[in-house]
C-alpha positions as a printed Julia matrix, in Angstrom:
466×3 Matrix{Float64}:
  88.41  147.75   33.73
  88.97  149.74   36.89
  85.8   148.5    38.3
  86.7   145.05   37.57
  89.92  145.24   39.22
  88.86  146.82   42.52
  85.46  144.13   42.75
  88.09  141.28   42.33
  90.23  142.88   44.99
  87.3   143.62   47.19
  86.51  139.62   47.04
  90.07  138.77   48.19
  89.92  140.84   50.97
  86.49  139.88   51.82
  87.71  135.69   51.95
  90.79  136.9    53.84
  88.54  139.11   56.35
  86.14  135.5    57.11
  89.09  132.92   56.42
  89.79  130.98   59.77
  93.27  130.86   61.54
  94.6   128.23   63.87
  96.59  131.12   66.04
  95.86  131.22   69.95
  95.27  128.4    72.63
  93.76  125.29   71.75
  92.06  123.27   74.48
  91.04  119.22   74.39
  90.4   116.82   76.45
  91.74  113.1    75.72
  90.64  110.0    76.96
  92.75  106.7    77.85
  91.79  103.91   79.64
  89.67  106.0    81.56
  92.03  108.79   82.28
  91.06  112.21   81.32
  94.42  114.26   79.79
  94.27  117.69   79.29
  96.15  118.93   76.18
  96.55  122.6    75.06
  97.98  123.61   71.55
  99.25  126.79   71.81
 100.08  128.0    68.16
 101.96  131.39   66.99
 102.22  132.86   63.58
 105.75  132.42   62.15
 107.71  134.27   59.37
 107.11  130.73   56.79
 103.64  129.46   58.64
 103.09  128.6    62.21
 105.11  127.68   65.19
 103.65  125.54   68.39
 103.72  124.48   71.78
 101.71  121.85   73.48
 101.0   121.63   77.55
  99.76  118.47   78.99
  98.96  120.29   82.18
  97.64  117.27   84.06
 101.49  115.63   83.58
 102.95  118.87   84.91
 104.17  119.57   81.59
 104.58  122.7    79.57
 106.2   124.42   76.51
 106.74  120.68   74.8
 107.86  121.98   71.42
 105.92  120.89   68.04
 108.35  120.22   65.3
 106.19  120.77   62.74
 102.6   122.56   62.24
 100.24  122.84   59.16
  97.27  124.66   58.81
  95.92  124.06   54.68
  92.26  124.09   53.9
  91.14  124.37   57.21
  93.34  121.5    58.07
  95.39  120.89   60.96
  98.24  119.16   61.42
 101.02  118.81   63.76
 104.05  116.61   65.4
 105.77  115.85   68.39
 109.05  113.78   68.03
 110.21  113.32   70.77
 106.95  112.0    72.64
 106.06  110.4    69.35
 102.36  112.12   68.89
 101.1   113.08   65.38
  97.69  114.91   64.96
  95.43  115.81   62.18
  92.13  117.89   62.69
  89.56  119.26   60.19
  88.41  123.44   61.77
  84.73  123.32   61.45
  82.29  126.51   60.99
  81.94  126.39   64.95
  85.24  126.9    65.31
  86.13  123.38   66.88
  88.71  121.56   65.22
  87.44  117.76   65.02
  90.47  115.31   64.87
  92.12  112.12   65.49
  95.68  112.21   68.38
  97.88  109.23   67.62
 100.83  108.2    69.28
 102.94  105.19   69.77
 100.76  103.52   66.99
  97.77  104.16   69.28
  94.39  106.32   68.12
  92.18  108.37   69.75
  89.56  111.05   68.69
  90.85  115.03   70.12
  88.53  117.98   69.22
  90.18  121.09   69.71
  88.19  124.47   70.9
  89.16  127.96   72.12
  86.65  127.87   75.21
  88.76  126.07   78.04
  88.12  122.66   78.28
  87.01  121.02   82.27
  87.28  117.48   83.28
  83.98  115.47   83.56
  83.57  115.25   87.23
  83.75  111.99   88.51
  81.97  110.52   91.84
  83.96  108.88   94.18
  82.63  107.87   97.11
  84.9   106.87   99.68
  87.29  110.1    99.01
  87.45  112.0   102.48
  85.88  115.76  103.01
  87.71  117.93  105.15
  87.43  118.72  108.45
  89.01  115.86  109.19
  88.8   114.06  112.93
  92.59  113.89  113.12
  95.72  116.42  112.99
  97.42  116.84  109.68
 100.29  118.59  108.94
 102.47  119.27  105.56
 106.25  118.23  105.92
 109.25  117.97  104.13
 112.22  116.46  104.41
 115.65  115.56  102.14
 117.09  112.44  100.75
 120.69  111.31  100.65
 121.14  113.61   97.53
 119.43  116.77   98.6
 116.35  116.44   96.89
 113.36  117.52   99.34
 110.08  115.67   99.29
 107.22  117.32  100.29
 104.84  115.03  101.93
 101.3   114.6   104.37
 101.8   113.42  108.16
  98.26  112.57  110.04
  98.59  112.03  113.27
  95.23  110.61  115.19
  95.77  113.78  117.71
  98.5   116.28  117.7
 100.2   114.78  120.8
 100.91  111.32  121.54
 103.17  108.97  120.36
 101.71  106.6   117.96
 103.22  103.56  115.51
 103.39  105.13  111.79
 103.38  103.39  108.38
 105.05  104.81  105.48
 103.03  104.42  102.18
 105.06  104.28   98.63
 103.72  104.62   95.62
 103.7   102.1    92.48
 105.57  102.6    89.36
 105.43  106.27   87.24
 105.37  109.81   88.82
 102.72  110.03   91.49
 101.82  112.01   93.89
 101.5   111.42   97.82
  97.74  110.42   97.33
  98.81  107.93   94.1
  96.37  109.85   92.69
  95.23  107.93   89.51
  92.48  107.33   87.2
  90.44  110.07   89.07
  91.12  107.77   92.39
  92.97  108.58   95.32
  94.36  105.47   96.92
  97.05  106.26   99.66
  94.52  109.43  100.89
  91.71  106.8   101.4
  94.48  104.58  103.21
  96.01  107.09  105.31
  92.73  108.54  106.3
  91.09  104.98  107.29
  94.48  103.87  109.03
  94.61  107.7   110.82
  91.04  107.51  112.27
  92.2   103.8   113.66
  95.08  105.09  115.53
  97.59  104.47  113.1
  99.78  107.87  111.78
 100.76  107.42  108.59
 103.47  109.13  106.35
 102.74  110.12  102.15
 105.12  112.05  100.23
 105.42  113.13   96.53
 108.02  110.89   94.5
 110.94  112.83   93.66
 110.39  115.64   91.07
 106.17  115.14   91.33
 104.12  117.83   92.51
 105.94  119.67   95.61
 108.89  117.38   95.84
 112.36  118.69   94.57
 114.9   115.87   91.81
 114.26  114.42   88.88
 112.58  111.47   88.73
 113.29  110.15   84.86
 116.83  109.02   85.81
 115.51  107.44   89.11
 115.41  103.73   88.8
 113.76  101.49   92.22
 116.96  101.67   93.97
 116.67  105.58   94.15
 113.16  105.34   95.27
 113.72  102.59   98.25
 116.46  105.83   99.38
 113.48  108.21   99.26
 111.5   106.2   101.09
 114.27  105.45  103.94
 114.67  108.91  104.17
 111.01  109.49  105.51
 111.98  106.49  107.82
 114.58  108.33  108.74
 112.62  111.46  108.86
 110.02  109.89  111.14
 112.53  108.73  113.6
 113.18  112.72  114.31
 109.2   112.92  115.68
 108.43  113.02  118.83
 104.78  111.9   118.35
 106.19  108.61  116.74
 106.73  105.4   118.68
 110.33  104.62  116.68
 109.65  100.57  117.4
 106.88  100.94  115.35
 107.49  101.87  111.94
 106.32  100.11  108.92
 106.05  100.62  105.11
 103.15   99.74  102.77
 103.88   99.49   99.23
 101.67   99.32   96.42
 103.23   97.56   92.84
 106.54   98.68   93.15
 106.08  100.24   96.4
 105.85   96.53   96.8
 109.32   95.97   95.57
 110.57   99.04   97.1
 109.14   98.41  100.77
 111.21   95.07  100.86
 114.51   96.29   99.86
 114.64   98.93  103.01
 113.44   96.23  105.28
 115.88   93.87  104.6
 118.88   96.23  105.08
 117.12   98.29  107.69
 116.44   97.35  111.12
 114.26  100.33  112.3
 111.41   99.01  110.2
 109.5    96.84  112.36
 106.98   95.25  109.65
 106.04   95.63  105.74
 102.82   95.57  104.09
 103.14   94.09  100.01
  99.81   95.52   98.38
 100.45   93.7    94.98
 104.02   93.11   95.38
 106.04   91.1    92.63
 107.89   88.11   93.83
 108.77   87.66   89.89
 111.84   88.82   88.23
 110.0    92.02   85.75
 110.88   90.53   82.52
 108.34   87.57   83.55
 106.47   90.0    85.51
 105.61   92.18   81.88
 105.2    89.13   79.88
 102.47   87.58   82.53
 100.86   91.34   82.66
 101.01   92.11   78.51
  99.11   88.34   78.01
  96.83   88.61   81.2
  94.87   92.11   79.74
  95.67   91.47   76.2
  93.12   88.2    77.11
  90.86   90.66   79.2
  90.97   93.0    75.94
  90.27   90.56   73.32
  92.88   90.15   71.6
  93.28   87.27   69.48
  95.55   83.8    70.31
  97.95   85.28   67.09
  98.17   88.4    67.68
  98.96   88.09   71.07
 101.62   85.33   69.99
 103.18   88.65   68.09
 103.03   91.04   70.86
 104.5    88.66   73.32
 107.47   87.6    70.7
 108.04   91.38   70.07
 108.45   92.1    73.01
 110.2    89.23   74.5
 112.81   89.86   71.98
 113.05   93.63   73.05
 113.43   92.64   76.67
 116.24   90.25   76.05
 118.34   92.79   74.68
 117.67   94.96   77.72
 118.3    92.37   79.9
 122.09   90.87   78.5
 122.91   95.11   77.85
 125.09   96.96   79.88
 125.75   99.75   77.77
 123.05  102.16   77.24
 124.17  103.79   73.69
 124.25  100.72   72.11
 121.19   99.15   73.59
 119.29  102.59   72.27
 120.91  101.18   68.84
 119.92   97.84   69.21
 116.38   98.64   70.3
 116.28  101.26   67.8
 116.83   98.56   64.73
 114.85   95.52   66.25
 111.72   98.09   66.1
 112.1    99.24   63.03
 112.66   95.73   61.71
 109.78   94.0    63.41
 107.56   96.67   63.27
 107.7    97.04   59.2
 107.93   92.75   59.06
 104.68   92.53   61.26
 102.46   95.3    60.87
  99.57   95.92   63.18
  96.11   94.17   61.37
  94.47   96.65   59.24
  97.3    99.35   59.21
  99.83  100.4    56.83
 102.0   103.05   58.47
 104.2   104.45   56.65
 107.92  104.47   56.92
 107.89  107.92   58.86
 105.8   106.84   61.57
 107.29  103.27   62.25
 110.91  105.1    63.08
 108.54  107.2    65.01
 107.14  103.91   67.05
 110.87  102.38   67.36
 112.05  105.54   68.34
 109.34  105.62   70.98
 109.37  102.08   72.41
 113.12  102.38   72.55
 112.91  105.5    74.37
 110.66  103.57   76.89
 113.22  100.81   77.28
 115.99  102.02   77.44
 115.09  104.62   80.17
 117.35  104.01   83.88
 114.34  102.75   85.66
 112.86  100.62   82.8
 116.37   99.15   82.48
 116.42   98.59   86.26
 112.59   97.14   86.33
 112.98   94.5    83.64
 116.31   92.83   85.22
 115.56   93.27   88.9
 114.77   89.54   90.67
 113.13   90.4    93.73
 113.45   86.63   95.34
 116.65   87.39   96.87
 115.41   90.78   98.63
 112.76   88.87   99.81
 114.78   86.11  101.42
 116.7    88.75  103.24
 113.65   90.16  105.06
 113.66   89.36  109.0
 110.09   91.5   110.0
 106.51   90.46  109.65
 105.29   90.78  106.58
 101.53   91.08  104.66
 101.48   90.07  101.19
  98.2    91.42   99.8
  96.39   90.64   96.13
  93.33   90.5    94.44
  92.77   87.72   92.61
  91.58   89.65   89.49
  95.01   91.7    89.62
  96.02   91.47   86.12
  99.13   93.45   86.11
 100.35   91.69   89.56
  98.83   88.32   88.97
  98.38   86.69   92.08
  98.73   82.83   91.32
 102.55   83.1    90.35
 103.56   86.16   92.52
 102.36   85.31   95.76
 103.7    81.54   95.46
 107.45   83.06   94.98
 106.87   85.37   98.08
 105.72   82.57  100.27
 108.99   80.24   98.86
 111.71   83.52   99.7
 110.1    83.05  102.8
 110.07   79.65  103.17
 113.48   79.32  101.93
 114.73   82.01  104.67
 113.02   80.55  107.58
 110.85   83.19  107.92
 107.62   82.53  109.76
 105.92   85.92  110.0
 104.44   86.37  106.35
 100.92   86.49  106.1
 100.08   85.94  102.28
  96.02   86.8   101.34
  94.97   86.67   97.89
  91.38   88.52   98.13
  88.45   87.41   96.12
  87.44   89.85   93.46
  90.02   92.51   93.62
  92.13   94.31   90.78
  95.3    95.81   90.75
  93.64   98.74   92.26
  92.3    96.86   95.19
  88.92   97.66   93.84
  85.77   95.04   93.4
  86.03   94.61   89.63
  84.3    92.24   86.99
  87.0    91.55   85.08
  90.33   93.23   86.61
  91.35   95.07   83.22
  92.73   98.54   83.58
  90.05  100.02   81.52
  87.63   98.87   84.44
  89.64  101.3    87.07
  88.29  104.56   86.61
  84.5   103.39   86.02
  84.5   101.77   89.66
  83.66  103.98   91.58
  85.12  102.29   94.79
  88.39  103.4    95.35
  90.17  100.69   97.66
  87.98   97.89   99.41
  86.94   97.95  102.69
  88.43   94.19  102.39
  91.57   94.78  102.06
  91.5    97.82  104.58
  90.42   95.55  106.87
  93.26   92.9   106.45
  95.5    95.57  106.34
  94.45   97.25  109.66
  93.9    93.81  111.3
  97.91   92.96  110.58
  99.41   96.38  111.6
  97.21   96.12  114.72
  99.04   92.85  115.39
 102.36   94.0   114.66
 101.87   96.89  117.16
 100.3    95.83  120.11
C-alpha cells in the first residue's frame, strides 16, 4: 500500500514539475491598419490565481491594470475595462501562447512569447540620414499654462535670419515628426523645406514624448495655444525674420493653423494640408461612409453604422453637460448595440456594456466633444493672410470635393483674395500616391509625402516670402 501511495504521489509531483505557468513577461506584436503595437503582459502569481499588468510601450503606456486573469488548461484569459480589450490564448508546447485580442468589438490574432518581440522593419525611402546639410538644434519652450514642449528647430545655417514655418500635427498624440504608420511626415517636411532655405519649427503635442501637460483633456482650442506659443517662441530668435512666420497644419493642424491666424497678426501666411472647411459632425459622417465604401462594406450595413452613429453625435452635439451625456451615450449603446448586432456575432451582454462603455468613453472625451461641434467656416472667414489649401483627391478622411468648396466660399464670403486652393491628383490623407486612399493603404506605401505636394507647398511659401 505504501508503494502505491508514494508512486501516485511521485506522478503528482512529476505533472506539477512539467505543468506550464503563465508567470513572467509576455511579449506580442499586434497589427492594425498597418500599424505595428507592441503589447507586453506582465503576469504575477497572486494569493487566489494571478494578477496582471499590460504595457503598450509604443503608446507610452505602462502598468495598465488587468481586472481579471485566468490561466485553466493551458488557457489564457484576461481583461481590460477600462480600454475595453478582452483576450483569450491557448499556451502551446513551444511555449507561445496563440490567441485572438479583441476590443471595441474589433478582432485580431496576438501570439504571446517570452523572447522579446521586434517590429518588422519597414523601408522608407524618403526618411532623411543624418549628417544633415543644415543646423539643428533641440528647444523648448512653455505655453500659457506652463506646460513645456520640447520641439526640433532647423535652421539652413546657424546664422542668418531666415522666414520659419511652424508645422502642427493632426488629431491624436503625436510627436514632432507626426510619426505614424511607420512614416514620418513633418521630418520629411521640415528637412525638404530646411535644405530650401526655409527654417522650420516641430514640437511634441502636449504630454507626447518630451513635452510636459496632459493632452486627454486638451480639446483644439488648447492646441491652437500650443502652437501660438512656438509663434511666440520664434519671435524671441534672432536667426528668424519675425515678418515671416507661417504655420502648416495637417488635419486638424488644418483647423488649428486657422484659428491663430485669424486672431494673430504676427503670422504672415498659413498652409491647410487637408484642412476641414466642414463642421466635424459632417466631417465624421463623410469620412465613416467614404472608407466604409473603400472597405467593402455593404449599402445596409453602412446605412446602420451611419444611423448609429449619427444618433450618437446628436446627443453630443445639443449636450452641455458631460455627466449626463456619459449617461445618455452610455444607454443609446447599449440599446442599439443589443437591437442591431454586428452580422455574424452574438456578443454577449458583458461585452456590449463593454462596447457602450467604450464608444462613450470616446465621445464624450473634451476634445471629441470639441471636434464634433466645432464649424470651422467662421474661423475661416476671419483669416486676413495668404493662404494654401492643400488635398489629395483620394483623401478619404478629408474629402476634398466638399471641404475645399467651403474653404474657397469663407473666403469668398470675406473678401479674401489670397487663397490658393489645389486639390492634387492621386493623393491620400497622407499626401501619399495611393490606389485607393483607404487608411489600410498608408503604411504599405512606401512614399512618405509626395514630392507634389512638396513642391506646391515650397512654391507658395517662396511667394509669400520674397
Amino acid at each position: 500500500m505504501k508503494k502505491q501511495i508514494i508512486f501516485i504521489f511521485a506522478l503528482f509531483v512529476s505533472a506539477a514539475l512539467f505543468s506550464q505557468s503563465p508567470v513572467g513577461s509576455w511579449n506580442g506584436l499586434l497589427k492594425v491598419q498597418g500599424q505595428q503595437i507592441r503589447l507586453v503582459i506582465n503576469i504575477q502569481q497572486a494569493e487566489n490565481g494571478y494578477k496582471a499588468t499590460m504595457d503598450s510601450p509604443d503608446q507610452g503606456a505602462k502598468g495598465i491594470p488587468v481586472d481579471r486573469v485566468t490561466f485553466v488548461n493551458d488557457t489564457l484569459k484576461f481583461e481590460v475595462k477600462m480600454i475595453g480589450v478582452t483576450y483569450t490564448g491557448v499556451l502551446g508546447s513551444d511555449n507561445v501562447i496563440k490567441g485572438t485580442f479583441t476590443q471595441m468589438g474589433m478582432s485580431l490574432p496576438l501570439d504571446l512569447s517570452a523572447q522579446t518581440v521586434e517590429k518588422e522593419k519597414i523601408v522608407r525611402p524618403q526618411e532623411p540620414q543624418k549628417p544633415y546639410p543644415y543646423y539643428t538644434e533641440e528647444v523648448k519652450f512653455t505655453n500659457h499654462g506652463g506646460d513645456i514642449l520640447a520641439g526640433t528647430l532647423t535652421l539652413p545655417k546657424k546664422t542668418g535670419k531666415y522666414p520659419v514655418v511652424v508645422l502642427i500635427t493632426g488629431s491624436g498624440p503625436q510627436n514632432r515628426d507626426e510619426e505614424l504608420m511607420g512614416h514620418k511626415p513633418f521630418l520629411v517636411i521640415a528637412d525638404y523645406l530646411t535644405r530650401n532655405g526655409i527654417a522650420v519649427l516641430r514640437y511634441d503635442d502636449r504630454g507626447t514624448a518630451q513635452s510636459t501637460g496632459d493632452f486627454q483633456k486638451a480639446t483644439s482650442v488648447d492646441l491652437a495655444n500650443d502652437a501660438e506659443a512656438a509663434v511666440s517662441y520664434l519671435l524671441t530668435r534672432k536667426e528668424i525674420n519675425k515678418k515671416k512666420i507661417g504655420l502648416i497644419g495637417h488635419s486638424e493642424g488644418g483647423i488649428i493653423a486657422p484659428m491663430v491666424a485669424a486672431r494673430n497678426n504676427k503670422v504672415a501666411f498659413i498652409v491647410m494640408l487637408a484642412g476641414p472647411g466642414l463642421r466635424g459632425k459632417e466631417l465624421l459622417e463623410l469620412q465613416t461612409a467614404a472608407i466604409a465604401k473603400a472597405s467593402g462594406m455593404t449599402e445596409t450595413e453602412l446605412r446602420n453604422v451611419l444611423k448609429l452613429n449619427s444618433g450618437a453625435y446628436n446627443l453630443v452635439l445639443h449636450s452641455n453637460d458631460t455627466a449626463k451625456l456619459k449617461t445618455d451615450l452610455t444607454d443609446y449603446f447599449r440599446k442599439n448595440l443589443k437591437d442591431n448586432p454586428t452580422p455574424g456575432e452574438n456578443p454577449t451582454q458583458e461585452q456590449l456594456d463593454m462596447q457602450a462603455k467604450g464608444y462613450t468613453n470616446q465621445l464624450a472625451s473634451p476634445w471629441m466633444q470639441y471636434f464634433i461641434k466645432y464649424d470651422p467656416f467662421p474661423t475661416l472667414r476671419k483669416v486676413k493672410c495668404p493662404t494654401l489649401a492643400l488635398n489629395g483627391s483620394k483623401d478619404l478622411q478629408v474629402p476634398p470635393a466638399e471641404n475645399l468648396a467651403l474653404i474657397r466660399k469663407a473666403f469668398t464670403d470675406s473678401g479674401n483674395k489670397k487663397l490658393t486652393a489645389i486639390e492634387l491628383p492621386g493623393l491620400n490623407h497622407l499626401f501619399q500616391e495611393s490606389t485607393t486612399g483607404s487608411p489600410a493603404e498608408y503604411a504599405k506605401i512606401e512614399q512618405t509625402f509626395s514630392p507634389k505636394a512638396l513642391d506646391e507647398i515650397l512654391k507658395f511659401i517662396r511667394q509669400q516670402v520674397k
